[in-house]
N, C-alpha and C positions, 0 to 999 in steps of 0.2 A: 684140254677141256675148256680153258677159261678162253682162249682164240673161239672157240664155237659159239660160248655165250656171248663173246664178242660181235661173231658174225651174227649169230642171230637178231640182237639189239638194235647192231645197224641197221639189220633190213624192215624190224619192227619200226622204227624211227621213220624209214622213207617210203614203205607201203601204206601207214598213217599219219598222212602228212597234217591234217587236221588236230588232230590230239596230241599228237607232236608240239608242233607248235604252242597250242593253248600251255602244255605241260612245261615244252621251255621256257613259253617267254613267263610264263605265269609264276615259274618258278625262279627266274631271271630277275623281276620284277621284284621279289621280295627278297633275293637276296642281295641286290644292290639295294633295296632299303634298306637292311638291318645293317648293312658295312657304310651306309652313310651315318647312320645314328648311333652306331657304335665309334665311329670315327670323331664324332661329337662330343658324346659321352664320357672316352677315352682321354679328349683331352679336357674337358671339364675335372675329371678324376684328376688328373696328373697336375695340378695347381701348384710348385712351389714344391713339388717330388726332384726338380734337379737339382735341387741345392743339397751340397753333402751335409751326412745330419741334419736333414732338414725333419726328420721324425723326433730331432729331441732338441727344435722350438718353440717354442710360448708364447703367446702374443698375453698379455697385461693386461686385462680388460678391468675396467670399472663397474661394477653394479652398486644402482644404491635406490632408495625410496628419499624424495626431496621434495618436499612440499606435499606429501600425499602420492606423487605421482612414482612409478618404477622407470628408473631405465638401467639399457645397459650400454656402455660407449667401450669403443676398441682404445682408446687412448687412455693414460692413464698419469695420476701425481708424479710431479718430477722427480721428488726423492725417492720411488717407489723403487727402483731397478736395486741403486746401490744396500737399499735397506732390506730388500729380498736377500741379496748375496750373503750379507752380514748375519741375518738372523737363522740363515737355512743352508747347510751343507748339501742339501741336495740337488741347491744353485750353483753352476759353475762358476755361469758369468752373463751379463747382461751387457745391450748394447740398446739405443735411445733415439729416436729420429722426431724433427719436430719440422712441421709442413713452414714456411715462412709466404705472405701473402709472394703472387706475380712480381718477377722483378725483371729487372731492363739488362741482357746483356749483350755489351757492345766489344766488337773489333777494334782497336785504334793502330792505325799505320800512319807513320810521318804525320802527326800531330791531329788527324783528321778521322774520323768515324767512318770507316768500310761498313761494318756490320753492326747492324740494330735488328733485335727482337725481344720482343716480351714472351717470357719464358715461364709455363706455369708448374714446370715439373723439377722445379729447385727442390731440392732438400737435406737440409742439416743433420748431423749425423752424428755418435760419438766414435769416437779414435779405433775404438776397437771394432766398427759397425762392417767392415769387410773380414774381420774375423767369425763374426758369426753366420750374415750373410756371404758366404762363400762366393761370390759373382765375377765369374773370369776378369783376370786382367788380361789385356794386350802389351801396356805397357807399365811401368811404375812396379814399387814396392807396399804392398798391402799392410803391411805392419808400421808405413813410416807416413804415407801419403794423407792422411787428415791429421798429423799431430800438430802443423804449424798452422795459426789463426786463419792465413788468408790463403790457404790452401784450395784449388778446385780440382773433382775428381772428374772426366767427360766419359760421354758413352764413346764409342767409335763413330757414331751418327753424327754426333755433336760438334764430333773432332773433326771432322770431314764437311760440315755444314761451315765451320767461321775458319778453318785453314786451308781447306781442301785437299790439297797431295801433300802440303806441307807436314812437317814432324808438329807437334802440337806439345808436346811433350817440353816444359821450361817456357813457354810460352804465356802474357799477359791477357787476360780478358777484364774488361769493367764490368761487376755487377752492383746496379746501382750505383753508377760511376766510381763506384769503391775495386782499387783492381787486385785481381785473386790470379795465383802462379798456377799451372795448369800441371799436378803433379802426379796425374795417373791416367789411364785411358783401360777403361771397360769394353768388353762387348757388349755390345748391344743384351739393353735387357729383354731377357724370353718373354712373349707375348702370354706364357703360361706364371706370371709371378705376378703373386695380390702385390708385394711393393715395388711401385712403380717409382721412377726419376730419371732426368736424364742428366744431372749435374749431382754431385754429395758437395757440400760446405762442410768445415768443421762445429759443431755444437757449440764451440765457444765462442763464435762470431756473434752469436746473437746475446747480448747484454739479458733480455728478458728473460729468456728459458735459467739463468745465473738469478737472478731476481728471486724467483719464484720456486728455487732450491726449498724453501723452506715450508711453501706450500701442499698439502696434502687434499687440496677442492680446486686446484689449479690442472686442467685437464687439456694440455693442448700437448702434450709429446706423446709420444707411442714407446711401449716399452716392450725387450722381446727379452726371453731369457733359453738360458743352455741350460739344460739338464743335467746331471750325473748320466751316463751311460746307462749305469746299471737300473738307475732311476727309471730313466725315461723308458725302459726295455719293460717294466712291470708297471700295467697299468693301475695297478693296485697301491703303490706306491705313490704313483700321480694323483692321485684321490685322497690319498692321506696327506698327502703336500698340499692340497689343496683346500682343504677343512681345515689347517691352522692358519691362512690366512688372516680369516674375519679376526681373529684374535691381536694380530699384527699390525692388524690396519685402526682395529681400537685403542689399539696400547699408543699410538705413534699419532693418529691424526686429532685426537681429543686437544692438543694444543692448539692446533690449526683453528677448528672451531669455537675456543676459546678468543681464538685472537680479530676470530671476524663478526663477533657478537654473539655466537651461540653457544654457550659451554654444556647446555643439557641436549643438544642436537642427539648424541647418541646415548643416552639414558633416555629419552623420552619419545622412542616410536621411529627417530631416524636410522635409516641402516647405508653404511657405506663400507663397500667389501672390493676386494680384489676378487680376480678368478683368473685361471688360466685355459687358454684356447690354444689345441693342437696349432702351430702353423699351417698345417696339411687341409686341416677343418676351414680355415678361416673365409676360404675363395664359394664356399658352399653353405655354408653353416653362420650366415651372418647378416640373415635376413631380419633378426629384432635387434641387432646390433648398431647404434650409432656410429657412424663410420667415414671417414673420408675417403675409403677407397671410391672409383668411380668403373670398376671393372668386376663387379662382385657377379656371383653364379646364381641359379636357381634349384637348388635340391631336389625341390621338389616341379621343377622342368624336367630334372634331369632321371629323375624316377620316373617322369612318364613316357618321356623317351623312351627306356629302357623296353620299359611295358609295350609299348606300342613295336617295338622290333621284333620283339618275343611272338608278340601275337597276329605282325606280318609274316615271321619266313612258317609260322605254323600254319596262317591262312595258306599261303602258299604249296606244305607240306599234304594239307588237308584238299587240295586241288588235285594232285598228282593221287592222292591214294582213293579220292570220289571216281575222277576219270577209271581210273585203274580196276578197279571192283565193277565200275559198270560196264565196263569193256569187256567184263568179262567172257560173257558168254563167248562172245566172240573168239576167245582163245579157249575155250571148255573141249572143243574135239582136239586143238593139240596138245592138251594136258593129254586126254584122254588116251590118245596115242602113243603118247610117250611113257606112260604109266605101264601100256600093254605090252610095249617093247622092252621095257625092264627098268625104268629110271626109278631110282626111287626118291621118296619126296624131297629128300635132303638137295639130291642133283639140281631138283625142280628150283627148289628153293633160293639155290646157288644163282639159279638163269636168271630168274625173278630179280634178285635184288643185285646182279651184275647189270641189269636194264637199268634200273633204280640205282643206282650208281653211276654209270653214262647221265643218265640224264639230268645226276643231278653233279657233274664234272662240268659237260656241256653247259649246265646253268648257271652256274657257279662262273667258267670263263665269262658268258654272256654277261652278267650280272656284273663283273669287272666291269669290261668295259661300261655297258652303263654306267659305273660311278664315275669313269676317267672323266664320262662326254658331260655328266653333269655337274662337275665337280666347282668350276667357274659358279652355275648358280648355286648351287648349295651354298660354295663359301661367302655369296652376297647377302644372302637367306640366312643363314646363321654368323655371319660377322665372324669369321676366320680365314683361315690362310692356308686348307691343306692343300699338299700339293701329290702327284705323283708317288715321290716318297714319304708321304704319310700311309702309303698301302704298302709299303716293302720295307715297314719296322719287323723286329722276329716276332712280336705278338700280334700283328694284324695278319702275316702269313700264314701263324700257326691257328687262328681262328678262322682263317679261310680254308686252309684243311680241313679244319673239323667240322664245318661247314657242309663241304662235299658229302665227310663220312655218315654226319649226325643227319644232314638233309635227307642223302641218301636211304640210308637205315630203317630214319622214322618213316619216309614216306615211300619205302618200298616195301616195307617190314607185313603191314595188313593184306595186301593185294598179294603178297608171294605168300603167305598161310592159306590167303581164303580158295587162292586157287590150284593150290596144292589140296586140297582136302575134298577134291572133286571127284566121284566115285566113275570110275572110267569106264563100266557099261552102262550107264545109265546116259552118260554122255554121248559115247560111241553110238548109242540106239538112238537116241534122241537129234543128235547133233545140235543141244541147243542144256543151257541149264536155265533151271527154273529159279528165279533167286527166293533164299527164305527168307522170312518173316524177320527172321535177328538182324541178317546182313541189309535188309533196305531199311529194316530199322536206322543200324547203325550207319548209313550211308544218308538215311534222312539226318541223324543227330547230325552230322560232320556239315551239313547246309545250315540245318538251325545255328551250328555254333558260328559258323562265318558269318551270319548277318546279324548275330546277336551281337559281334564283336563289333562289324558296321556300321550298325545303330548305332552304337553305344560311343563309337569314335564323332560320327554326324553330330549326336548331342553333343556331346565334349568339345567339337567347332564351333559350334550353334552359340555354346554359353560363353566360351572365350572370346568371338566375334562381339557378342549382347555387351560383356561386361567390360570391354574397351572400347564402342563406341558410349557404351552409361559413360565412362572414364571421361573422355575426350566434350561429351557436350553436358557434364555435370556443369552445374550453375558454382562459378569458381567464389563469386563475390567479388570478384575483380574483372576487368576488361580488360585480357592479354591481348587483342588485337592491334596492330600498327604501334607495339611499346619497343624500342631501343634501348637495348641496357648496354652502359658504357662500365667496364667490369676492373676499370683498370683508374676510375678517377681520381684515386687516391697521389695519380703523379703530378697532378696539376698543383699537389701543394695547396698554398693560401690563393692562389688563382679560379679556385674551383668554384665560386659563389659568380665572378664576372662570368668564366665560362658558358654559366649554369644562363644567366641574364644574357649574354650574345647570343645563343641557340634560341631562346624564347621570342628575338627579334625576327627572324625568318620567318616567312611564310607558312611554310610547309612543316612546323614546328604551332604544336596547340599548347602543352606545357613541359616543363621539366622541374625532375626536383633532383638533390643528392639523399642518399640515407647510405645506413652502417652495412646494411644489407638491402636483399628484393627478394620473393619469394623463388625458392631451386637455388638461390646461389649461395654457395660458404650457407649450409645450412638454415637454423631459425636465426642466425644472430646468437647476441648475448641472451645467458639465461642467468636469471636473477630468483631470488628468494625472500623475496618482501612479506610484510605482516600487514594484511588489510588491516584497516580499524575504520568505523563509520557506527551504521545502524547497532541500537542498543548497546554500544563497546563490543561490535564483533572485532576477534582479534584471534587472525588464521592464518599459516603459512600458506604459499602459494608457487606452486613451481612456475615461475614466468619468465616467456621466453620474449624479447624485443628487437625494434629498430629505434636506430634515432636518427631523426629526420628534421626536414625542415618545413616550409606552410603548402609546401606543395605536392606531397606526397601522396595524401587523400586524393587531389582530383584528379591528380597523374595516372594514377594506378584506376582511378573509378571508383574507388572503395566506398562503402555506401557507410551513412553513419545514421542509427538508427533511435539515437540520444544524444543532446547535448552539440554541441560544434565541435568545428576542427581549430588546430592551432592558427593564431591569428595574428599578424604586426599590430592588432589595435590592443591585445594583452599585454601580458607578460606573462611568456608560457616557459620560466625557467625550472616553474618548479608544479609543472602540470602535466599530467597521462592520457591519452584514449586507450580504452581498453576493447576488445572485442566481448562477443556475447559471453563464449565460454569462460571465460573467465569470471564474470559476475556472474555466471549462474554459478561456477565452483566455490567462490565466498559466498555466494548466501544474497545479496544484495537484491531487494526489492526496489529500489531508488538507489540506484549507483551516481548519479551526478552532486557533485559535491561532497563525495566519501573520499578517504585518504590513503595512500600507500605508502608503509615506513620500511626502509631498508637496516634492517641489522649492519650493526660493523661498519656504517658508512655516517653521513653527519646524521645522521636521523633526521632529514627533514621531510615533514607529509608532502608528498606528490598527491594533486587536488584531479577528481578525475573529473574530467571536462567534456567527456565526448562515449558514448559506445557506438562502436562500428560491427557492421554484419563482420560474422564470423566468413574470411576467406583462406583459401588454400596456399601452404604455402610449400605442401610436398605434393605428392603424388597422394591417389585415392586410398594405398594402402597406410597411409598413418591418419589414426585417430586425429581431430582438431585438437588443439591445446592453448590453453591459457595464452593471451600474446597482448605486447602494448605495445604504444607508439609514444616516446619520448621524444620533445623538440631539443635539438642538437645544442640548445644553451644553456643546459640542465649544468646548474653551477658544478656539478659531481663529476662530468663524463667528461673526456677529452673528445673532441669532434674530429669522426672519422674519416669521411668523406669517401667511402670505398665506390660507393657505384653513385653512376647519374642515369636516371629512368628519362629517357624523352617520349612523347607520344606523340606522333606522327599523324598530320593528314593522311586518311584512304587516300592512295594513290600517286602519293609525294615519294615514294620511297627512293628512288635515282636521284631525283636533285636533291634532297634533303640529307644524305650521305655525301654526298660530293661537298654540301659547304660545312658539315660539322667535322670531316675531314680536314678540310682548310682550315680551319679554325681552331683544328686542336693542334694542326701544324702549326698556328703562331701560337699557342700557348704555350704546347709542348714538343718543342720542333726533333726533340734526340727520346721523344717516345712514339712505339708504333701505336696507332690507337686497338685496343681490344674492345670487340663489343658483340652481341648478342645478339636475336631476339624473345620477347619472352614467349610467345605462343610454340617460338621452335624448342625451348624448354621445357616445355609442358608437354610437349609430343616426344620427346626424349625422355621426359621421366619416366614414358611407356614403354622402353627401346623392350627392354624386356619380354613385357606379354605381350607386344606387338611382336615379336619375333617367337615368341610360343603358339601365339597363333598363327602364323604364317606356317610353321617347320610343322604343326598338329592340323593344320587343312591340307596340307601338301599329302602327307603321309596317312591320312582321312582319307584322300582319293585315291589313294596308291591299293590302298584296302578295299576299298570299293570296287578298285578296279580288277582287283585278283577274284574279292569274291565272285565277282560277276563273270569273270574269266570263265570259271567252276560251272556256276551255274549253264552258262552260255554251250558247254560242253555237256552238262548232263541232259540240255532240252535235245541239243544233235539228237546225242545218243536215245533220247526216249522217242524221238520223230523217227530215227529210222528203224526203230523196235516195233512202230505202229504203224508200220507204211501200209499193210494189206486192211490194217484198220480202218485208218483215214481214208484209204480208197473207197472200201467197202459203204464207207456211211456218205461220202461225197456223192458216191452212186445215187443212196438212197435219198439224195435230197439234201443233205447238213452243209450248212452256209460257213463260207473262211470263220466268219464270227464265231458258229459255234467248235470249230476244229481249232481256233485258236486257244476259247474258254477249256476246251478239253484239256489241251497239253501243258493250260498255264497253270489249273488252279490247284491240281496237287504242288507245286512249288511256290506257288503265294499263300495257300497253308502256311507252308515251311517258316516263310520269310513272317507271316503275323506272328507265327510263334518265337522266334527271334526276336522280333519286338516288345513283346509282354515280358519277355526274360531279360532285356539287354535297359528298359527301363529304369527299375530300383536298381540294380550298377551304377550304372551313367549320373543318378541321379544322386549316390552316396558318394562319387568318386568329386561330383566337381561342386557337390556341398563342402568336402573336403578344400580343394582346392582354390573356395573364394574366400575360404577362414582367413586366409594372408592379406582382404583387403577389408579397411574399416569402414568403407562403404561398400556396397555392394547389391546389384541385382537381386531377385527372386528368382528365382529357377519355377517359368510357372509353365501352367499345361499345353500352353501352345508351341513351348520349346519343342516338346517330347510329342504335340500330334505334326508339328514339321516335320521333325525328323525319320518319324515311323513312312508319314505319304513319304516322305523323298527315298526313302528305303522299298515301300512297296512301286514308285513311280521306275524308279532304275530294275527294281527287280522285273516286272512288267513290261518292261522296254526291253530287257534285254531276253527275255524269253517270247517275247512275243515277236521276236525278229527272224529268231529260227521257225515260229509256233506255224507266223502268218508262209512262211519259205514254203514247210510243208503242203499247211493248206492248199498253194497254189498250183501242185503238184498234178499233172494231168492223173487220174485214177484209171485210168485204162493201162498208163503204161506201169503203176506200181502194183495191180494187179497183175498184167501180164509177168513183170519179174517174178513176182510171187509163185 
């Protein structure tokens, strides 16, 4: 029997070769989207899943309220790890990682420098940190390889980069010209793991992280913790472990704040707590998280992906079961026949959804391949790597089964009922069925719902397009145009001022400064906690975040100053502030020039403010502005840093002007490579994100569009050749293509208005939702939503009036005659 519903299917398949086709590829189409977006998704989900026991690590995080303000950071006090274990049985054990700035590591052979590179993916580590991070070795012992000072751990990449074939293993590298013994070799770390490096140090190398043992507001290491087993298995337990924090962190850190001037900090309104963050969460879930990762996810990208897959292979499903219902009649005298011959519905049933199953096998291969041939772009489009075998893992295979089954089912499932329930003399006599009121109902709702979902996808583009161009030409307060950031000046040493002064001699060079920081890089800079005092004895904490710079940073950067000057060689600005707007509107300050800033814990000298500058950007548009100053770099208090040098380039100079700052840092700094930037490409990077949500959310926009229209495109067929003797009949009578077209269009641009009125308040809740993550942000206003309806009624119109006008032209003699 099942070889019969075989042969039958086939021959259904090649006698409609029209509907055929629309049903494969339409069905094709979406299910090579949903196995791109689930291929996506999949590995979004898998973040940091390979590491064994990786369900019972903790990332350390920091929250607290400081100055007024909340944050929350992934890093966390240095004593925090061992003083967890100590206090809490239901810590196993804890391991520590602290980022150290860029360093220089060189090859040396027969007294001479082979290889030089500045290396940003150093990181310090405690002894036991490949006990907890589980991360393949190749070569070495995991329990022994960070326990001596000047130990280095390499990836395979590493080891292959500065030895090549060579064993690597006992081997010398200089970092920082300080040389480290080469005592383990990793594989390569998986592009799926929030912590990244491509070199471990041991923790004790570094003197500061020893320092600052004793600090509890010292937040520059990352702390991770093991669970109990049984712990980590009840999450109810993690919740109770994690409510006697705040208790822990008050018992222990009240000295800390004691010691740096503030002894009522936590009596009096401030709050500084620990928390713990699944490891598993962290690559997803770390969107209000301060963080140095530079690989982090989007949750809620990754929720609309989902959505949007869902409600392609169903667009898709709803293709196959529209065609199929309308086609009906068509097959109403061989139900009819077969009914009379003795089948009964069940048999029917069988044949039905064995077609529906072919067709959706057939699709399902289709649909492969489509993903193989677009799989190159896909992975440039979403910045991955799958390959081939990313579709013959056992859960991508077994979601392609179920695929066929589910595909199948659902969208055979209506069409083998509706026409199984066809009364066989009525058919037999008729040779035609009448369709009722319920089923063109429900064959209208199944149109409405595809364009209502189209819509709503169109708007969804519309606003993510809107709100990354606002992004991109938001008035920053600063001029990123033609600026070079040298990211690495900190190697020039005490040379960095001459440097600075040779570059400003060029031509093709307008100014340069050095500072601690620039806006996107190594974060705000330092953050301080000063006490205004000025007008009337105001006297206010202030969460403040800075650079410290030299006279030329203002004009370097463009920064506008909207009171007072900039720092100046005719002063003495050792002990003087610019502050931006925010900040004196958060103190209160009606006349901020000549008010004071006293640091707790520090000499207590008034910093006199001499300057407010427009408020400028110094993240991306989803963070709030914040408090921020500019210290000059001879502020008796501060050690000068010198980390980056901002140059600003003639329009147009950019080829010679690299070629001599190049020369020039080769004679300053002939055994460093220069690193360097720019800032505009910065700032279009701090978008990589939504720029890649809306690239993968217009792509699969169209993908939808396309199927719906597919549907559509097949129900006009089917309704122009339902009306042939129609259309003849009234062509006779005189009726122009015009009006044979308006005929056959405007019961389905009905359909398509009302999709639009529906698909509306959706579209417009989902991506109200969706801009809450940015602190600036567009309006979602009415021309979004009349775009999108024309562009929905303009495709729909297009694509049924293609078959509409086919019709019309139709000689009516000869469609008569058939008739």
């Amino acid at each position: 029997m099942f070889l019969n519903y075989l042969r039958i299917a086939l021959r259904n398949l090649r006698t409609q070769t029209t509907y055929s086709f629309i049903n494969l590829f339409g069905l094709a189409v979406g299910v090579a989207s949903c196995l791109l977006i689930v291929l996506f998704v999949k590995d979004e989900l898998a973040y940091d899943r390979f590491l064994p026991n990786a369900e019972r690590i903790y990332q350390v995080n920091t929250s607290g309220n400081f100055g007024g303000s909340d944050f929350t950071a992934s890093s966390s006090p240095t004593p925090a790890g061992k003083t967890l274990v100590r206090e809490f049985p239901e810590i196993e054990t804890y391991t520590r990682t602290f980022q150290p700035t860029d360093a220089v590591v060189q090859r040396e052979k027969l007294g001479k420098i082979e290889h030089s590179f500045t290396e940003p993916n150093i990181m310090a580590v405690d002894s036991n940190f490949l006990d907890v991070f589980r991360f393949r070795l190749v070569a070495g012992n995991p329990a022994t390889c960070l326990l001596e000072p000047n130990s280095l751990v390499l990836t395979n990449r590493m080891a292959q980069k500065y030895f090549g074939k060579q064993d690597a293993m006992g081997q010398v590298l200089r970092v920082d010209k300080q040389p480290f013994k080469v005592t383990a070799i990793l594989a390569d770390v998986p592009s799926q793991s929030s912590v990244k490096f491509d070199f471990l140090t041991p923790m004790k190398t570094y003197s500061v992280v020893q320092y600052f043992d004793w600090s509890w507001v010292w937040l520059n290491v990352a702390t991770y913790v093991r669970l109990n087993e049984n712990v980590a298995s009840q999450p109810g337990q993690v919740q109770a472990l994690g409510a006697k924090l705040p208790g822990m962190v008050k018992k222990y850190a009240e000295t800390t704040f004691k010691r740096i001037g503030q002894p009522e900090f936590l009596t009096k309104g401030g709050r500084w707590e620990l928390q713990l963050q699944p490891l598993t969460k962290v690559h997803l879930h770390s969107s209000e998280v301060m963080t140095s990762y530079t690989n982090l996810g989007d949750r809620k990208q990754v929720m609309t992906f989902s959505v949007v897959a869902v409600f392609i292979i169903i667009l898709a499903c709803v293709n196959f079961m529209n065609l199929s219902t309308a086609r009906s009649v068509k097959r109403a005298k061989e139900v009819g026949v077969r009914k009379v011959l003795g089948s009964y519905k069940s048999t029917l049933v069988g044949q039905f959804l064995t077609e529906s199953l072919l067709y959706s096998l057939a699709a399902t291969t289709l649909g492969i391949g489509l993903v193989l041939l677009t799989l190159p772009f896909f992975n440039q489009l979403a910045s991955k790597n799958f390959t081939t075998q990313s579709l013959l893992t056992p859960d991508i295979l077994s979601l392609i089964g179920a695929l066929v089954l589910v595909v199948g089912l659902l969208a055979g499932s209506y069409p083998a009922f509706y026409l199984t329930s066809f009364n066989p003399v009525q058919t037999l006599k008729n040779g035609i069925l009448k369709t009722s009121l319920a089923h063109r109902l429900i064959r209208n709702g199944l149109v409405v719902f595809q364009f209502s979902v189209s819509t709503a996808l169109i708007i969804g583009t519309i606003v993510v397009f809107s709100q990354l161009r606002f992004a991109q030409n938001k008035e920053l307060g600063l001029n990123k145009e033609n600026v070079l950031v040298i990211r690495n000046a900190n190697r020039l040493g005490t040379n960095g001022e001459a440097f600075r002064q040779e570059l400003t001699r060029s031509a093709e060079v307008i100014n340069a400064s050095i500072s601690s920081s620039v806006p996107l890089q190594g974060g705000f800079g330092d953050f301080y906690n000063p006490v205004a005092r000025g007008e009337k004895q105001v006297a206010k904490d202030l969460a403040l975040y800075s650079f410290m710079t030299d006279y030329q940073l203002v004009p370097t950067l463009g920064l506008k100053l909207v009171q007072g000057r900039n720092f100046s060689e005719a002063f003495s600005d050792s002990l003087s502030v610019i502050l931006n707007e925010t900040a004196v509107k958060q103190i209160g300050w009606k006349n901020p020039i000549g008010q004071t800033l006293i640091y707790p814990g520090g000499d207590m000298q008034p910093y006199k403010v001499i300057g407010v500058m427009k408020d400028f950007d110094m993240e991306s548009v989803r963070s709030a502005m914040v408090p921020f100053a500019l210290f000059h770099t001879s502020s008796k208090s501060y050690e000068v840093p010198n980390s980056y040098l901002v140059v600003r380039l003639r329009a147009g100079q950019l080829e010679p002007a690299l070629k001599k700052i190049e020369a020039q840092w080769k004679h300053f700094s002939p055994d460093t490579p220069l690193d360097y930037t720019f800032l505009d490409n910065e700032f279009s990077n701090a978008y990589r994100t939504d720029q890649q949500t809306g690239r993968v959310f217009g792509i699969f926009t169209t993908l939808a569009i396309f199927i719906a229209c597919l549907g559509l495109f097949g129900l006009t067929t089917f309704a122009a050749e339902q009306r042939t003797k129609e259309i003849g009949v009234r062509k006779v009578l005189g009726a122009s293509v015009s009006n044979i077209v308006a005929l056959l269009s405007k019961d389905f641009l009905k359909l398509v208005l009302i999709a639009i009125i529906l698909a509306i308040p959706l579209a417009w809740y989902v991506m109200n939702r969706w801009l809450e993550d940015f602190a600036y942000k567009i309006d979602i206003s009415w021309w979004i939503f009349a775009l999108a309806g024309s562009m929905a009624v303009l495709i729909a119109f297009a694509t049924v009036s293609f078959q509409s006008i086919k019709a019309a032209l139709m000689n009516p003699v000869k469609s008569l005659k058939n008739e």
